[in-house]
N, C-alpha and C positions, 0 to 999 in steps of 0.2 A: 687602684683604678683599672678595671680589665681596658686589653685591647679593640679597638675598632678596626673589623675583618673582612672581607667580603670575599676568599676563597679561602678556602683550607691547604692543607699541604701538598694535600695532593693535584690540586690544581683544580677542584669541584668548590661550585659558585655555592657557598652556604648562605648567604644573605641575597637572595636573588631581588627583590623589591627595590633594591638599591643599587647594583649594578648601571655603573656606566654606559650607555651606549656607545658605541666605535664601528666601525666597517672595519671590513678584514685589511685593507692595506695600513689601517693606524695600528691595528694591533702587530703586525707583520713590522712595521717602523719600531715601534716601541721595542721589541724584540731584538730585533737589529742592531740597534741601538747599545740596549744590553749586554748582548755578546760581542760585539764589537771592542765596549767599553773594557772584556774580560782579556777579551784577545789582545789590544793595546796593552792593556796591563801587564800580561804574562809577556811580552816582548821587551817592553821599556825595563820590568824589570831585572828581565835576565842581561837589559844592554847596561845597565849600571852594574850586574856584577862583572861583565866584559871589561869595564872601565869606558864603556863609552859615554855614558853620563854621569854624572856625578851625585845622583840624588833622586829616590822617588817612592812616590805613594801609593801604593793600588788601591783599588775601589772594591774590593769584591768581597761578597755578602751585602752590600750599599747599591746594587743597581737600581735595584725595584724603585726604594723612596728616592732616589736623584732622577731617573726616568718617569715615576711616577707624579713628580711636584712639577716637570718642565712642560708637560704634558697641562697640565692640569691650568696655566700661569698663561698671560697675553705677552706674543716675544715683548712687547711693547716692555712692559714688566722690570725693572730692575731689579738684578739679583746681586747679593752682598755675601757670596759664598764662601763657605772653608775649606782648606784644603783637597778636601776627599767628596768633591763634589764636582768631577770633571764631567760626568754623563750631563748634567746640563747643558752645558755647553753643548757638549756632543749632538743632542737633540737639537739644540739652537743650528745645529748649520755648522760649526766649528769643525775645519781639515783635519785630516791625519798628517798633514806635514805644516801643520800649525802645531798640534799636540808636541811634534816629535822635535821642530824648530825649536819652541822652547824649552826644554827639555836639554837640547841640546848647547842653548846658550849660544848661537850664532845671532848672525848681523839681521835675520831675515825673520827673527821669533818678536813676537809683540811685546817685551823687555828688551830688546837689542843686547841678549845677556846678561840685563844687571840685577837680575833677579835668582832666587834660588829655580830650581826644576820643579815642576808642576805648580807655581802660583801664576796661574794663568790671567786673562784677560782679553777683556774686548769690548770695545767702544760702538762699534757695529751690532752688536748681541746684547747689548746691556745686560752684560754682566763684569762686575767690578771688580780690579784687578787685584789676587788673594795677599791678603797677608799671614804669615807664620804664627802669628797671636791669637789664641783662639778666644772671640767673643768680638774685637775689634771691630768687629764690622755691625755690631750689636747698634751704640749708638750713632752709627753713618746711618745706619737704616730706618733710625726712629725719624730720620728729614725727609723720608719718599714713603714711609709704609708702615702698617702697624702689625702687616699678619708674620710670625715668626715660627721657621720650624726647629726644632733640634733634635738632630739626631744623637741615640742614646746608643752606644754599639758595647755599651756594659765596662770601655776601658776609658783611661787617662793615658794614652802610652802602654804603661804597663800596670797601675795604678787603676787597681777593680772596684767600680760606683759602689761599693758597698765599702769600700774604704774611705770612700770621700764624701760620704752625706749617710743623714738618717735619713728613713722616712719611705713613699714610695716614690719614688722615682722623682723625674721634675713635671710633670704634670701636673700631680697633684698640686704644685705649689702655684700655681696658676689663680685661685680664687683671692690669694692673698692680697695679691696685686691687683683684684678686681678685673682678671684677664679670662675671657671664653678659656677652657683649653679643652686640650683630644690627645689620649693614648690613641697611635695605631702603630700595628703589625706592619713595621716598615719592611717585610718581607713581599706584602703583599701590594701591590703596583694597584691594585682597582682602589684598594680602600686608601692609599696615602693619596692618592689621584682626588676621591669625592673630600678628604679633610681637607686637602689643600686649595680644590674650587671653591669649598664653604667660607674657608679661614679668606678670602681673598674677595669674595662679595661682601662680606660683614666689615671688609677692612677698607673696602670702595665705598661700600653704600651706605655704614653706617656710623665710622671712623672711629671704629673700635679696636683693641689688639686683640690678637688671637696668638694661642701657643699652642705649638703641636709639634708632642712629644714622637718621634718616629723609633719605637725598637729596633735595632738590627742585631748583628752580629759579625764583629769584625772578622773578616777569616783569613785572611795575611796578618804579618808581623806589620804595627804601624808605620812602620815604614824599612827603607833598607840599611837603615842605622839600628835595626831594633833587632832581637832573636826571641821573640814568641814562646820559644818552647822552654824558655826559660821559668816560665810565669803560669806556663798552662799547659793542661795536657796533649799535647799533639794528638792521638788517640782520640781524644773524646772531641775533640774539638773536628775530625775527619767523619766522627759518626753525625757529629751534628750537621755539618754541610750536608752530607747526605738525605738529612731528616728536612732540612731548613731552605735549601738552596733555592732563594727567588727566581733564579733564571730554568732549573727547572720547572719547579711549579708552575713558571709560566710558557713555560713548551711546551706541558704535560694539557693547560687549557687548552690551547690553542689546534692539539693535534686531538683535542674531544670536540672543538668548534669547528673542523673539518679543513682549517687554511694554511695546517704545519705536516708536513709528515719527513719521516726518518730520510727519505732523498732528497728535501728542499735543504733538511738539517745539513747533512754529508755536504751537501753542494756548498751552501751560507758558510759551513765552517770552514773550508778552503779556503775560501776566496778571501775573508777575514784575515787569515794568514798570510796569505799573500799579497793582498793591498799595507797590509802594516808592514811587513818587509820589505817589501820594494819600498816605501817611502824612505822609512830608514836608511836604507842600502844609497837611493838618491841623494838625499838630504843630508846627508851627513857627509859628503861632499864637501870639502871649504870653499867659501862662496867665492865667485873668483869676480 
């Protein structure tokens, strides 16, 4: 089943007929968002090798399709997320000293600590608080909703899709079950954005399920219990980010659509750094 695209790598709208409309401040957000999500990541996870957390997951190579499906969704919307799906949130409104709170396992994080790091939640956001099992959330969600995405990021851990099923992919198994479904390039933030507003009218208006299968590419170790380079090539895996990388792709539109250039970048990426460290630096604090 090929993918459904609506930019290339480089960041050029190849399906233009299809293309989303946005004004420049949504797409400037979604971006934000993005890199934010990258910037948190690369902090949390260096404060778990510090030992100041105990546990965590990054998102990165997964911006696009968790930015691009929040986007796409009414907050209204219940979402029944898996672990590696904190840009939701993020886009819903969720703090950096909510993110870092629980993470951190204090009195002031939405688990009041009893939870592992990064199974988030929120009552306010309707989004439902994660469990470690992956699928779990499968049949809580068939009681609010029929449209379902999953992301396919090529691993189990460290256990590669091609060890653990024939066939292609899970989309294709979708007829089976009598279920709409959709390959897309979850690299690509426009096209997971239009499958995910389709799959979500079909699933309002006509109380059908949809499945959509999202591509990615994990580019972290699953998490910080895991070592990557054990399983795969470091090397090839660096060329591909370079080839692949959704958050460029989508810098690379954005500064041909005339509302990103290289010193709003320089600026944005500071400041990213410096808001997720100072929170840390604050919040990590024992609450008194």
């Amino acid at each position: 089943m090929p993918k459904y695209r609506i930019m290339d790598t480089n960041g050029c709208i190849i399906n233009k007929n299809e293309m989303p409309t946005f004004f420049d401040d949504q797409i400037i957000k979604m971006y934000q968002d993005m890199t934010m999500l990258k910037t948190m990541d690369k902090i949390l996870f260096q404060s778990q090798r510090q030992e100041r957390i105990s546990f965590y997951m990054t998102n990165h190579g997964e911006e696009a399709t968790q930015i691009g499906s929040a986007a796409a969704l009414d907050p209204s919307d219940l979402v029944y997320a898996q672990y590696r799906e904190a840009g939701i949130l993020l886009y819903r409104g969720y703090k950096l000293h909510q993110f870092s709170d629980q993470c951190l396992g204090n009195s002031r994080g939405s688990c009041k600590g009893i939870q592992m790091p990064i199974h988030y939640g929120s009552k306010d956001l309707n989004y439902v608080t994660i469990s470690s099992t992956v699928a779990t959330q499968m049949p809580q969600a068939v009681g609010s909703a029929y449209a379902y995405k999953r992301r396919n990021n090529g691993y189990a851990i460290s256990t590669p899709s091609k060890d653990q099923y024939h066939g292609d992919g899970i989309a294709s198994r979708g007829s089976g079950y009598g279920m709409m479904a959709i390959r897309v390039d979850g690299h690509d933030l426009f096209a997971v954005y239009n499958a995910t507003k389709a799959a979500r009218q079909v699933a309002v208006n006509e109380m059908k399920p949809v499945l959509i299968e999202a591509i990615v590419d994990r580019f972290g170790p699953h998490s910080t219990s895991d070592d990557s380079s054990v399983y795969r090539s470091e090397e090839k895996l660096q060329n591909q980010v370079k080839k692949i990388d959704p958050i460029e792709r989508f810098r690379r539109y954005m500064c041909t659509r005339g509302c990103w250039n290289d010193e709003k970048e320089e600026k944005w990426r500071r400041e990213t750094t410096e808001l997720t460290l100072g929170v840390m630096d604050k919040w990590e604090v024992p609450y008194a």
